[in-house]
C-alpha positions in Angstrom: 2.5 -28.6 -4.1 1.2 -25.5 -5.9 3.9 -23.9 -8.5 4.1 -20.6 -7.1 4.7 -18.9 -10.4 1.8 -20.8 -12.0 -0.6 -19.2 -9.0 1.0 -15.8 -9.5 0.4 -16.1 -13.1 -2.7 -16.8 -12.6 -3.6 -14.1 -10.1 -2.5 -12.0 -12.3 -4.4 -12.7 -15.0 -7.7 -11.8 -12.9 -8.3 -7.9 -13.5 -9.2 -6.9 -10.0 -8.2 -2.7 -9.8 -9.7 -1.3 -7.1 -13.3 -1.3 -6.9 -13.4 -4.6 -9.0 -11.9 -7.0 -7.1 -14.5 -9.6 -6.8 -13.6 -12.3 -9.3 -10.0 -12.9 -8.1 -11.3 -12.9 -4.4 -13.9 -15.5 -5.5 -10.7 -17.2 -7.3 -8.1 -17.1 -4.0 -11.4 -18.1 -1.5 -12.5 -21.4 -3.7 -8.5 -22.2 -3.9 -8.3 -21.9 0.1 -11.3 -23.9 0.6 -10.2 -26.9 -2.0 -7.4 -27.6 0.2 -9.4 -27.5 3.6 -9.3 -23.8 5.0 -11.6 -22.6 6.8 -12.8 -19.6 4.8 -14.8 -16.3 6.1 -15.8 -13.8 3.3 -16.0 -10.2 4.9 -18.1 -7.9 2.9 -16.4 -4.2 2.4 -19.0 -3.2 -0.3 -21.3 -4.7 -2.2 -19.4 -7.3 -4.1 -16.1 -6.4 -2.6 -15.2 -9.1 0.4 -11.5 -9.6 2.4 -10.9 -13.3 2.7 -9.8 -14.5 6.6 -8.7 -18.1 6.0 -8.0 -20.5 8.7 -7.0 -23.7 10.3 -8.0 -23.4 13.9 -10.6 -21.6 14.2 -9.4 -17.8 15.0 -6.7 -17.9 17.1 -3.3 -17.9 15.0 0.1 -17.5 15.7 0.7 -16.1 12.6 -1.4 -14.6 9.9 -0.3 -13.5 6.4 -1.4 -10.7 5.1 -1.5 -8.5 1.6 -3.4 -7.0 -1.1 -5.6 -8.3 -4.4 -6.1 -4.9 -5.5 -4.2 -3.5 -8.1 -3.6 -0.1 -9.5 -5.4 0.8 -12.9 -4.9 -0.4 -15.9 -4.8 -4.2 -16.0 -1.8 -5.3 -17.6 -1.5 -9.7 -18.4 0.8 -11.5 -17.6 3.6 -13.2 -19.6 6.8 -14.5 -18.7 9.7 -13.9 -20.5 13.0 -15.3 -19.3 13.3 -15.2 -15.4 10.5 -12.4 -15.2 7.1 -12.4 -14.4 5.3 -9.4 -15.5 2.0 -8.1 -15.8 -0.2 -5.7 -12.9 0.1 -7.1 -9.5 3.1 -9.3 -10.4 4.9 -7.1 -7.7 2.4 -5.4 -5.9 1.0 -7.7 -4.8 -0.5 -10.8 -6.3 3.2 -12.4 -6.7 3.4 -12.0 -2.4 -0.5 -13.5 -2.1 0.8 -16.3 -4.5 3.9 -17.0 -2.3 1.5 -16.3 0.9 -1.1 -19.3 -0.2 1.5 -21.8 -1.2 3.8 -20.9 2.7 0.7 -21.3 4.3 0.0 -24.3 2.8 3.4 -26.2 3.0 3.3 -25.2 7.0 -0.4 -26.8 7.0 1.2 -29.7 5.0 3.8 -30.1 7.3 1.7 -30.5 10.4 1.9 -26.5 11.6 -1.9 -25.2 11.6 -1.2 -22.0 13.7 -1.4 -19.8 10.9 -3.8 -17.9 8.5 -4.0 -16.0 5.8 -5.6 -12.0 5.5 -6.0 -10.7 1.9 -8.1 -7.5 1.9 -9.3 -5.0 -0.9 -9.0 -1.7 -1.5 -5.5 -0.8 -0.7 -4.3 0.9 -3.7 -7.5 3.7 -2.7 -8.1 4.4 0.6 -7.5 0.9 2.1 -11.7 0.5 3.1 -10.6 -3.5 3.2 -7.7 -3.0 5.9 -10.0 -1.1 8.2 -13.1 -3.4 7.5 -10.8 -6.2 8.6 -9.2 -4.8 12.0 -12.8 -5.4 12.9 -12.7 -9.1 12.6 -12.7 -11.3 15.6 -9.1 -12.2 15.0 -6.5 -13.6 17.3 -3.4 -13.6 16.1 0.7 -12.7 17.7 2.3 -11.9 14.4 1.2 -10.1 11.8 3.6 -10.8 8.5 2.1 -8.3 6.1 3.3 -8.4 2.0 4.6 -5.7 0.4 7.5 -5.4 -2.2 10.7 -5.0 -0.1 12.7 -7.5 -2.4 12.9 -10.2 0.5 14.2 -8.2 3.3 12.3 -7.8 6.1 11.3 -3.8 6.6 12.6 -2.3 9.3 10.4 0.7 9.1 7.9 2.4 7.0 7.9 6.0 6.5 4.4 7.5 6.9 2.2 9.6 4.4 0.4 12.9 4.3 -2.0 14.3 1.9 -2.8 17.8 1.7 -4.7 20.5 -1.0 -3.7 23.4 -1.0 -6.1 26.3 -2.3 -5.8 29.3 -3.7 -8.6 32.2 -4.6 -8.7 35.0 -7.1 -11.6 36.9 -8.6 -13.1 36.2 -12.2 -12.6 39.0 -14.7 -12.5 39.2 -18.6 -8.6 38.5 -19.9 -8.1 41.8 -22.0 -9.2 43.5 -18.4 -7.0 41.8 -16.1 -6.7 45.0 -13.6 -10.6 44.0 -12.8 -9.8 40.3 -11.3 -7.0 39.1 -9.2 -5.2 35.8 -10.4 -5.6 32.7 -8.2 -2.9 30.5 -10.2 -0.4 33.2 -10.0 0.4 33.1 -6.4 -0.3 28.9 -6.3 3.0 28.7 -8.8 4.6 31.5 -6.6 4.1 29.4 -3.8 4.8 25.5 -4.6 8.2 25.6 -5.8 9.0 27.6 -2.2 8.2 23.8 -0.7 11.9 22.8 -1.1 12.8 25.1 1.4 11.0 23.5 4.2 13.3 22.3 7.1 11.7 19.0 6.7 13.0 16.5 9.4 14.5 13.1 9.2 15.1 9.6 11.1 18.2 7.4 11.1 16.0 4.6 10.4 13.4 6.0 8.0 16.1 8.3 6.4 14.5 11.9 5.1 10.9 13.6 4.9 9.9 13.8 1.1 7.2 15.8 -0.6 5.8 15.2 -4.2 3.2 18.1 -5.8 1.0 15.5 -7.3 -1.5 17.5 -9.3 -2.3 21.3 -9.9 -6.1 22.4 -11.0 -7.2 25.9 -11.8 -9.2 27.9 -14.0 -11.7 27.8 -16.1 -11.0 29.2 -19.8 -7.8 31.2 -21.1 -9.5 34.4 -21.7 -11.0 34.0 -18.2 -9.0 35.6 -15.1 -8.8 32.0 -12.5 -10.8 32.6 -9.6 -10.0 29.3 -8.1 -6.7 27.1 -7.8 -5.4 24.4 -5.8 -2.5 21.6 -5.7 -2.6 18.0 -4.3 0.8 17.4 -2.1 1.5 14.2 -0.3 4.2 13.9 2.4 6.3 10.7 2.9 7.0 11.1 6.9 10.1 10.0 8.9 8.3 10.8 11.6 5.8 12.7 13.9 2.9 14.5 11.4 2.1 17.4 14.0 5.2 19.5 13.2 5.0 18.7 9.4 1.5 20.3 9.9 2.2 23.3 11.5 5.2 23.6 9.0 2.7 23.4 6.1 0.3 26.2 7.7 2.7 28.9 8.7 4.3 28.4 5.0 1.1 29.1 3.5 -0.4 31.4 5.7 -1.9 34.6 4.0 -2.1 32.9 0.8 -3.5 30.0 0.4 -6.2 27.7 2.4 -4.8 24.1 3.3 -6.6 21.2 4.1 -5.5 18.1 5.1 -6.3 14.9 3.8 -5.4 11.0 5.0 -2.7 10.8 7.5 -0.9 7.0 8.1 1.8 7.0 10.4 5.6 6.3 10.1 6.2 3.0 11.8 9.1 0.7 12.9 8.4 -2.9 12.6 9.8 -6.0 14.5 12.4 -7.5 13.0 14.3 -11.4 13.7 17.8 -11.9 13.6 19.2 -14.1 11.0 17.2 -11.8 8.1 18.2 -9.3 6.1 16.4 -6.4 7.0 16.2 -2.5 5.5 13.7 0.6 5.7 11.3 1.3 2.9 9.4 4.7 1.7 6.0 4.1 1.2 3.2 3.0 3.2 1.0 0.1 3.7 -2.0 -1.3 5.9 0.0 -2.0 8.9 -1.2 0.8 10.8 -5.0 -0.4 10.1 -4.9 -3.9 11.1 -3.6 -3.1 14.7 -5.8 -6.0 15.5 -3.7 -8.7 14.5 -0.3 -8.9 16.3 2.8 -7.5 16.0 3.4 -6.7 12.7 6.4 -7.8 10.1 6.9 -6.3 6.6 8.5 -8.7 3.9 7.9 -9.6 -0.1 9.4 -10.4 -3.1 9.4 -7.9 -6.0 10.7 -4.3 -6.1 8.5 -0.8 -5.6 10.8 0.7 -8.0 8.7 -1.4 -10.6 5.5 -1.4 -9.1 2.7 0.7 -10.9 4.5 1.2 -14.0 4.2 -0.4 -17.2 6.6 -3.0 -17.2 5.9 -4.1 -13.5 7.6 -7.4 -12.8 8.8 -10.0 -10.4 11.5 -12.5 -10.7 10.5 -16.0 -10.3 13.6 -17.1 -8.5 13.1 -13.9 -6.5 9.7 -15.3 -5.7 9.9 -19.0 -5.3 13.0 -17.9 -2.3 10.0 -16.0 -0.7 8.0 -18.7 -0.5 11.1 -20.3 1.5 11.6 -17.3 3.4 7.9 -16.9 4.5 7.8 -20.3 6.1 11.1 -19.7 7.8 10.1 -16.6 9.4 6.7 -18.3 10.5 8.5 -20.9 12.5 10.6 -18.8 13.9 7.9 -16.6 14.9 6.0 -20.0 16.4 9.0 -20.9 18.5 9.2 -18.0 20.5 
């Protein structure tokens, strides 16, 4: 059988950021097919495919699913000690790793119920996810990969992305009586975003909100006609009243418009497994298609995207273990 630190290694060593994932999908599809799965290459864009693998034909019990996208810049792998590190280790070529080899031991073993979903393009805007809840797919359980350091998720909190805008008029800087500010009142307004009654969920836990980027102006010596801040919600719950909260906060000075909305969810979950929420979101709410969905992987978010992003290899040859498990158990109902 495949080392599943080896594969991951290996994955990992494939730059594949968003956008330029082609060589490690050609690298995952010619591994599947080598050991006798039936491979179909969906094209997202032009040299950017999801892989659906399979055993029997369409219909599975089971299908595993996560990511081969990474988040800029590529970072090698090495291993040093009981760590694998290196872009993707956590999120998420480490959980495709342990998804191929699962698969495989269950095929090994005599199970062929199951199949295998790895998209693009879920770092930015997740184009594979909703490409593939197109697919011609049959499937009860969906067991998608994210890094929930081997528990299986309970929940998922939702996101929300919204600009907020802000107008001024233009006027020479040693004049400032002939223009009106438009960063002025932006700054005025953000930090009054703490205040917000924002809800929460005794699942999900509490409603966050992160100012991720503030533009505006054009020169120093030039009175800023135009401003505007990128937020992003992470939802406990229902998006409506986070919206309405959002306009009456900045109504009469500033324009808002929203951007991508995924919901909150709450996943299945099977006794005998550790199980907790996590904060982020992930492509279980686009691939509605393929059964009721599971959230489990190896690896921690708290590492994910940075730097140093890692995965422990004991962490990550247990998933393997745990994967296969929770497929059974999924098959015998």
């Amino acid at each position: 059988m495949t080392d599943v630190v080896s594969l991951a290694a290996e994955l990992v060593g494939i730059e594949s950021t968003t956008g330029s994932e082609g060589t490690v999908v050609d690298y995952v599809s010619r591994w599947l097919v080598a050991r006798g799965w039936n491979v179909t290459l969906q094209e997202v864009t032009r040299g950017r495919s999801n892989i659906w693998a399979t055993r029997s034909g369409g219909d599975n019990g089971v299908t595993y699913s996560t990511h081969l996208d990474t988040v800029p810049p590529f970072v090698p792998p090495r291993l040093e000690g009981t760590r694998l590190f290196g872009r993707g280790s956590a999120d998420a070529k480490g959980i495709a790793a342990a998804m191929m080899v699962a698969a495989d031991r269950l095929v090994t073993g005599g199970e062929k119920r199951v199949g295998v979903l790895f998209v693009v393009g879920e770092e930015k805007g997740s184009d594979g996810a909703r490409a593939a809840n197109n697919l011609r797919a049959k499937s009860r359980f969906l067991i998608n990969g994210e890094p929930t350091e081997n528990k299986l998720a309970s929940g998922a909190k939702g996101s929300l992305r919204a600009t907020i805008r802000t107008r001024g008029k233009e006027a020479h800087s040693a004049y400032p009586h002939l223009g009106r500010s438009a960063i002025e009142p932006l700054i005025e307004l953000l930090p009054s975003l703490r205040k917000l009654p924002l809800p929460k969920d005794p699942v999900l836990g509490e409603t966050t909100v992160n100012i991720g980027t503030i533009k505006g102006g054009t020169e120093a010596n030039i009175i800023p006609a135009h401003a505007e801040s990128e937020i992003m919600f992470r939802l406990a719950g229902d998006v409506e009243p986070i919206k309405k909260m959002v306009l009456d906060w900045a109504k009469d000075i500033a324009d808002v418009e929203f951007g991508s909305h995924i919901p909150a969810q709450k996943f299945a979950t099977v006794p005998g497994f550790e199980t907790g929420p996590v904060a982020y979101t992930s492509d279980i709410p686009l691939l509605s298609n393929w059964g009721e969905p599971l959230l489990f992987g190896p690896g921690s978010i708290h590492v994910a995207h940075t730097p140093d992003e890692y995965i422990d290899v004991e962490a990550l040859r247990a998933s393997v273990d745990t994967y296969e498990k929770l497929a059974r158990t999924l098959l015998a109902r």
